[in-house]
N, C-alpha and C positions, 0 to 999 in steps of 0.2 A: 504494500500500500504506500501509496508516496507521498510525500507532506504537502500539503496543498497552502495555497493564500490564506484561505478561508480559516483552515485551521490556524496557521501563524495569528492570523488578525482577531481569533480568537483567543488565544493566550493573551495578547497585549492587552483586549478589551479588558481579561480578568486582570491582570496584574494592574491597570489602572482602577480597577473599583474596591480593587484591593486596598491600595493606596488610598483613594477617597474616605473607608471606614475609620481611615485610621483619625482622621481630625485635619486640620489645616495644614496646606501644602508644603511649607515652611516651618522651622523651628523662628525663634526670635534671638539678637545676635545674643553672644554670650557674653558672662563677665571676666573681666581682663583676669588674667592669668590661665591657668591648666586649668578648664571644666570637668566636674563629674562626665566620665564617658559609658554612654549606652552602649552597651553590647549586644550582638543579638548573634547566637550562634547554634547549629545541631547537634544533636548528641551523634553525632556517626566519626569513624576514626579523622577522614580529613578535616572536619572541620572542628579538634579539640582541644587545638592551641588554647584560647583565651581558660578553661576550665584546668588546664595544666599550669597557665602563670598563675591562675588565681591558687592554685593549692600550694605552689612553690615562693608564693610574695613576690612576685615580680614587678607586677602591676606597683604593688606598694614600693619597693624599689625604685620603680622609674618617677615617684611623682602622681601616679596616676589614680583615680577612685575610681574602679569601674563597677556598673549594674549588669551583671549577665542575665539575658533573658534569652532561654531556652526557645526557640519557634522551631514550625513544622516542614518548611522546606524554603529552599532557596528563593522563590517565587515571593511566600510572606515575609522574607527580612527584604528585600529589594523595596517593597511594596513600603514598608513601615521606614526603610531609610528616604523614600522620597515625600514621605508624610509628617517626617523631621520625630518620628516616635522612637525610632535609634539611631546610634549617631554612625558604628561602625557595624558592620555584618561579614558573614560567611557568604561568598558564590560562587554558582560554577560561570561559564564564562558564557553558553547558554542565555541561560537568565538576564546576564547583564546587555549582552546583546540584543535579548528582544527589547529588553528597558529602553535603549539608545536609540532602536527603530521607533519608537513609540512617544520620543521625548521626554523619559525622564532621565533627567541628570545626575547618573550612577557610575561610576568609576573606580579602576581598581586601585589599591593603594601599594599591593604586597602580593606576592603568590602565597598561598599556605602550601598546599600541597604538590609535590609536582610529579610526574611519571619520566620516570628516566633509564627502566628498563633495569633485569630481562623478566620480574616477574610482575605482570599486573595485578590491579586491583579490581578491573573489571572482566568479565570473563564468557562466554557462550555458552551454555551448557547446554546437554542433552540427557535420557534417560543412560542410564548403563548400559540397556536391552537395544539402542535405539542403532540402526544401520548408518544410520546418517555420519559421514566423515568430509563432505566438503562445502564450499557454498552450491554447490550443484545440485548437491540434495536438499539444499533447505529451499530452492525455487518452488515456489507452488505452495507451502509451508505456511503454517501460524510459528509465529516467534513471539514470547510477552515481554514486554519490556515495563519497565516501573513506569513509564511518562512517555506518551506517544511526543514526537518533536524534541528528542531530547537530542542529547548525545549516546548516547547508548542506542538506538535506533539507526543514526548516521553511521557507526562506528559498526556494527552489525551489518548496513549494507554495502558498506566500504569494503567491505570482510567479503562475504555473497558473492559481490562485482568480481571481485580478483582474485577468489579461487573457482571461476567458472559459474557462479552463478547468474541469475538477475534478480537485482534488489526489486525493483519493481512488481516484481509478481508477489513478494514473501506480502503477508497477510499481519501486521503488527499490530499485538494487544495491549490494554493495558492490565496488569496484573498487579498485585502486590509481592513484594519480597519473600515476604510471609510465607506464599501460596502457591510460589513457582515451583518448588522442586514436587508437591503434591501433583500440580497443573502435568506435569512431565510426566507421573508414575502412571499417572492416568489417564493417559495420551490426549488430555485437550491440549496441548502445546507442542509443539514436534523440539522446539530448543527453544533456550531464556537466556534473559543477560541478566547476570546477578554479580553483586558488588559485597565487597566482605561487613559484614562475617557469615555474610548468606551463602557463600560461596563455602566456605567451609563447613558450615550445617546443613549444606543440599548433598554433602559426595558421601554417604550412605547409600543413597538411592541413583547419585548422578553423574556423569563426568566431564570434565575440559573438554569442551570440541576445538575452542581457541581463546587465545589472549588477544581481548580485541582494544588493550593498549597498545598494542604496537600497531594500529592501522593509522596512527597519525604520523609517522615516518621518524620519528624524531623525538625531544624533551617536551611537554608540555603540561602545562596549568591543569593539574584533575579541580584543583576549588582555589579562591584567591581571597582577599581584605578588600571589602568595597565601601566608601563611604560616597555622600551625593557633594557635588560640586559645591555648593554652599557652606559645607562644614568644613569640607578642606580648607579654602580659602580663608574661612574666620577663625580657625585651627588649627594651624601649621605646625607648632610645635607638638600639641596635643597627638597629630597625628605622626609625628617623628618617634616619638615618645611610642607609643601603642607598636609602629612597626618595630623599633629595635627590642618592645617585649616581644613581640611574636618571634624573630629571629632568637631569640635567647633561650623562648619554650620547643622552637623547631632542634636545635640542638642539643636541649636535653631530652626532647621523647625521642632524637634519632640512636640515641644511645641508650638509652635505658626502656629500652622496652617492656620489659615485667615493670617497671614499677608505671610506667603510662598505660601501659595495658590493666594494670589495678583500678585505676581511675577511671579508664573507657569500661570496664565492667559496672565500677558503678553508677553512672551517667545512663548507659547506654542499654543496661540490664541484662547485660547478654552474660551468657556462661562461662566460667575461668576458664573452662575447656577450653571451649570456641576460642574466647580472645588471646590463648597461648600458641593454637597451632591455626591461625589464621595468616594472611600476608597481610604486614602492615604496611600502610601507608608512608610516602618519603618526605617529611615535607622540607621547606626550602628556605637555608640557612641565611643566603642571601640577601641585600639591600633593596637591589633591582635585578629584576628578570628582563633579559632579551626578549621582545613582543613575538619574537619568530614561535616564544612556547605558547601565545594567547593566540597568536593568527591561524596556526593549524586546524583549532576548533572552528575558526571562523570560517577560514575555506573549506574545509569540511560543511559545516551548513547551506555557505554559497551551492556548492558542487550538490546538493543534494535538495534546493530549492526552499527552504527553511527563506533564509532570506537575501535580500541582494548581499552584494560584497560590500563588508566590511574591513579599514585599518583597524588592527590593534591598538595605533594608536589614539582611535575616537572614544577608544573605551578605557584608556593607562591614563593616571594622575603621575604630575611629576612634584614630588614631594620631598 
């Protein structure tokens, strides 16, 4: 099934009414010095920097007070940052993307997480039983993905295209995480794209067909730091402050995995099992990212008619 207008112009319309609930379009400016800063972040591995500084005192460290508020997907913290109801958020690049086609002025501050290979975080799966081994087989094919238009749908028919299949025929659902590797046992789904630690509570019953982080060629952005143009601007420092924390928590969850995997169990609810022999996520230690890791997803979307082309740089703050 292939992304249409209609659908694109559909997300926008939600993410702006999103925004609308949240209260007036704008925050009002702030008081001179380093503000209380709004956090809005998910409980899933990439995006668990801000809940690692805050256990480690970083945040207190750098200056900064921050309010973590836990939302339910990328879509609602975008939506609450153009509403001026957070100040900085978790996204994927997706998200920020349809925001900029749509005119809200959202931009990245930082990468969080990045993929740089050889094992991914997001994955193809199929049943164990299932014959299916190329994109050739999955033509003609139901595949569920968590969010139709997403990245994991473009990354899936990137995959289809160039091991012999055609994306356009696969038949894309939306499914929950939860529900996918049942969906597989029980052949409503012929293969799913499932992301950790789903991926490692679905291989009981499921297995790799492929890692469809590597169909972007290259390093790029799995989630980043976005705050809206307004606050950057009247919060410079604020927002210098918040990226050299996230650099500080990226460096100690890339080393210390048992004890940030303590923390993503209890945030995220999941099993010590699961979050010990799961792939964790990499995230990115660095100042500034090369946009070449943000434009991959983008032309990826281009190429797959999501929406016109996009620069990276329409969507990067320079901070």
């Amino acid at each position: 099934m292939n992304v249409t207008r209609h659908r694109v112009l559909a997300q926008g319309t939600a993410l702006i009414g999103i925004a609308a609930s949240f209260g007036a379009a704008s925050r009002a400016a702030r008081a001179q010095g380093v503000p209380a800063m709004q956090i809005g972040t998910i409980t899933i591995d990439p995006c668990m920097q801000p809940l690692y500084a805050q256990e480690l005192g970083l945040f207190k460290a750098a200056g900064l007070d921050p309010q973590i508020t836990i939302m339910n997907n990328s879509a609602a913290e975008v939506a609450a940052l153009a509403a001026g109801s957070i100040d900085v958020a978790s996204a994927s690049v997706p998200t920020v993307a349809y925001a900029h086609q749509h005119g809200i002025p959202i931009r990245f501050i930082a990468a969080a997480s990045i993929y740089t290979g050889p094992v991914g975080n997001t994955n193809l799966m199929v049943a164990k039983t299932s014959p299916v081994k190329s994109g050739a087989d999955i033509s003609g094919k139901t595949v569920a993905v968590s969010a139709l238009h997403d990245m994991t749908q473009f990354e899936t028919s990137a995959w289809v295209d160039k091991t012999g299949g055609d994306s356009k025929s696969v038949r894309f659902v939306e499914l929950k995480y939860t529900e996918m590797a049942t969906a597989l046992e029980q052949g409503r789904a012929d293969a799913a794209v499932l992301i950790e630690p789903y991926v490692t509570s679905a291989k009981a019953t499921s297995r790799i067909l492929a890692n469809l982080s590597d169909t972007m060629g290259g390093p790029y952005v799995v989630s980043g730091w976005v705050s809206s143009e307004d606050y950057i601007r009247k919060n410079p420092e604020a927002i210098r402050r918040f990226v050299a924390v996230m650099q500080k928590s990226a460096a100690w969850a890339n080393t210390h995995q048992k004890e940030s995997g303590d923390i993503l169990v209890r945030y995220a609810k999941i099993r010590p099992e699961i979050a010990a022999a799961m792939n964790r996520i990499h995230y990115y230690e660095g100042f500034v990212v090369e946009p070449s890791a943000f434009q991959r997803q983008l032309d990826m979307m281009a190429k797959y008619g999501a929406l016109p082309q996009i620069s990276a740089k329409d969507i990067m703050a320079t901070v």
